[in-house]
N, C-alpha and C positions, 0 to 999 in steps of 0.2 A: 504494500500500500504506500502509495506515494506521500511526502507533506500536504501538497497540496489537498489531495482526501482526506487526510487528516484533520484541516483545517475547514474543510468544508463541513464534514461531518460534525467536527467541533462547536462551528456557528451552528450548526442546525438544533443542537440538542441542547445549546446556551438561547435558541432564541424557545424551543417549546417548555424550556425550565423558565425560562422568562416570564414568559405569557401568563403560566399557571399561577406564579408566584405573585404575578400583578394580579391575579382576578382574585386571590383569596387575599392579598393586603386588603382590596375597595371592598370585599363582601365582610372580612372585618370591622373595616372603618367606617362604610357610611353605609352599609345594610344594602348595598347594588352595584351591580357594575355599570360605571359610563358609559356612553356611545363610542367615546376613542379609545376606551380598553378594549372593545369589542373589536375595534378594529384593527388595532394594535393585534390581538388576540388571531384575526383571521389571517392578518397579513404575514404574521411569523408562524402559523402551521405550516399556511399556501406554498410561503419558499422553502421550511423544512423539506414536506412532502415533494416541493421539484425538485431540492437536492439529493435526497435517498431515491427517488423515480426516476430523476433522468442520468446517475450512475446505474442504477438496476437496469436502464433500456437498454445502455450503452455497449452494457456486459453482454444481455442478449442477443442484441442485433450483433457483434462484433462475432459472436458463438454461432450465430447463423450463415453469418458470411463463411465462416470458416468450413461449416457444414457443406454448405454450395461449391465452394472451392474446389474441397476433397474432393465432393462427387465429381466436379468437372473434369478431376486431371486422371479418376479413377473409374471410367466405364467397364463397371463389373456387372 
């Protein structure tokens, strides 16, 4: 695994420990959550989830190409 995966993955699990930790600070403190917590909230899953989804495409399509390849150069 590269740094730079590592670093990716790093933000990603610092922004959904983020998120959770603001939404139970305001349900603490003033008994709700705001509209920009909300969206604070939605916007750091969104890029989590594209940065664990578009490594996991990446893996796959890359394993497919490789599938395609084999077969082309091996007409069995």
């Amino acid at each position: 695994m590269s740094v730079k995966s590592k670093i990716q993955y790093a933000c990603a699990i610092l922004l959904i420990i983020s998120s959770i930790a603001l939404a139970f600070i305001q349900v603490f403190d003033i008994d709700t959550i705001a509209h920009g917590t909300l969206l604070y909230i939605a916007q750091a899953f969104l890029l989590a989830g594209s940065i664990f989804g578009l490594d996991y495409y990446i893996r796959k399509f890359d394993a497919f190409l490789d599938v395609q390849n084999h077969s082309k150069r091996n007409p069995q």
